[in-house]
C-alpha positions, 0 to 999 in steps of 0.5 A: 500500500502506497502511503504517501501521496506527494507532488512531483513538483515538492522535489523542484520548487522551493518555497522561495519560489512558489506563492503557496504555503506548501505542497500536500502530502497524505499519509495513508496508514495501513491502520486508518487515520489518513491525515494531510501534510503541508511540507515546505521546502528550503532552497538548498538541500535541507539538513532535517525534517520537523513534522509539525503538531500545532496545538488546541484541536489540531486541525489546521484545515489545509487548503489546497494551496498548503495553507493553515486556514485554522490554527494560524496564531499557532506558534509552530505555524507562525514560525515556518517561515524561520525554520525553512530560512534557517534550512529545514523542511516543514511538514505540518499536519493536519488532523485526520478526517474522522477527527474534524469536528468541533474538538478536533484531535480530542482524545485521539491524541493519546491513542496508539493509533495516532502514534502509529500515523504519525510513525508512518509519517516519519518513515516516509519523510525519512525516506524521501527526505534522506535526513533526520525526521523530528517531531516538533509538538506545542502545547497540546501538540506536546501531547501527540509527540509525547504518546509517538515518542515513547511508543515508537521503534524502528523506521517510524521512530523519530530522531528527535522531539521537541516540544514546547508550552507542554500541556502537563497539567490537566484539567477537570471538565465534561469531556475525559480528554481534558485532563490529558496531558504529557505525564500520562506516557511513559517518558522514561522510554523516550530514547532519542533527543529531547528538548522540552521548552518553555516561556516565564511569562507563560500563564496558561494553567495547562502549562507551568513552565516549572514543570519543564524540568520535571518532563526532561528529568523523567525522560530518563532513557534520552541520550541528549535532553535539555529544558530550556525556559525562555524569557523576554517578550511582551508578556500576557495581556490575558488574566492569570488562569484566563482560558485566553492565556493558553492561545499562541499570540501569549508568551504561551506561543513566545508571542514576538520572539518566534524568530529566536524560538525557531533558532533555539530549536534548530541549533538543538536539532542539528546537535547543540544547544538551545 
């Protein structure tokens, strides 16, 4: 079975070059869950992939052109632009069909199925690519990299994982898949470099940046961790514990310093430091 469906035109034009977002790809698991990539392309040969896990209910909506029609506030989607300049390919993901409605990924994120598509997304990445394939996570984008990250093996493991404003604080409500958060997989059987980031000024109750430390602490089996805490910004215009301050355009989305987010990580990903 042929699990990724990709323009011929994504190996030829940079994104430079084009007046779209991006080039469609889907990623077909044999196991059901098909999902849509927007993939990016820097201008010269690229020195990795991050496949990118936006927050909130993860669906994106990608039009035809490659473009986030929902989620664009989103901090991994603002920053595309810096991580293709600073010689990446990007591939954001979308959420599945069955998970299109009003909460989007919801509880799906935790399941196995989910790891497994995005193992299939990582493979084919890799072999198309010929570089190292990250999963880049963000608040509950964090969620999704953490069940793939510890459940993974073989060609769909990852060779790396960032993520960042993690939501490790769940939360009480009608809906089960609330109270999700990052501690709920076994972190210790992540086997592959890991950075966990936040933001001082992050106020979003689902992710205290003083947990960041203890996520990279029980990620034990990593060969190369780091927690970082960034600082600076415009700080929150939101209320502490205001539902608003969890959104991507606060210091829980590092609001005006995406440009120095997206440097950090790709200093990780090619080897140093954050």
């Amino acid at each position: 079975m042929r699990t990724l469906v990709l323009a011929l035109m994504l190996f030829a034009s940079p994104l430079a070059a084009q007046t779209r977002c991006g080039e469609i790809a889907t990623i077909d698991p044999p196991e059901g869950g098909k999902f849509a990539l927007s993939i990016a392309t820097p201008e010269a040969k690229p020195s990795a992939v991050l496949i990118l896990l936006p927050g909130g209910n993860g669906m994106s909506n990608l039009d035809a052109g490659g473009c986030a029609k929902d989620l664009r506030g989103n901090s991994l989607i603002r920053s595309i632009p810096d991580f293709v300049k600073g010689g990446v390919v990007t591939a954001l993901a979308d959420s599945p069909i069955e998970w299109r409605g009003r909460d989007g990924l919801a509880g799906f994120r935790v399941e196995l199925a989910h790891a497994q598509a995005l193992g299939v997304a990582v493979a084919e990445m890799r072999k198309h690519f010929g570089v190292p394939v990250w999963l880049v996570g963000t608040s509950r984008g964090a969620i999704s990299a953490a069940n793939a990250a510890s459940r993974l093996d073989g060609d769909a493991k990852p060779d790396g994982v960032v993520i960042t404003s993690p939501v490790s604080a769940g939360a009480r409500g009608n809906l089960p898949w609330v109270a999700h958060d990052v501690f709920m997989f076994p972190l210790d059987r992540i086997a592959m470099p890991l950075l966990v980031l936040g933001h001082a000024k992050d106020t979003c109750l689902r992710s205290p940046p003083t947990n960041v430390k203890h996520i990279a602490e029980k990620a034990s089996a990593s060969p190369r961790r780091q927690a970082a805490i960034m600082e600076g910004g415009p700080g929150s215009n939101a209320k502490p514990g205001d539902l608003a301050a969890c959104e991507g355009r606060q210091p829980h989305g590092f609001v005006d310093q995406e440009a120095d987010m997206a440097a950090g990580i790709l200093r990780f990903v090619a080897g140093g430091r954050f």
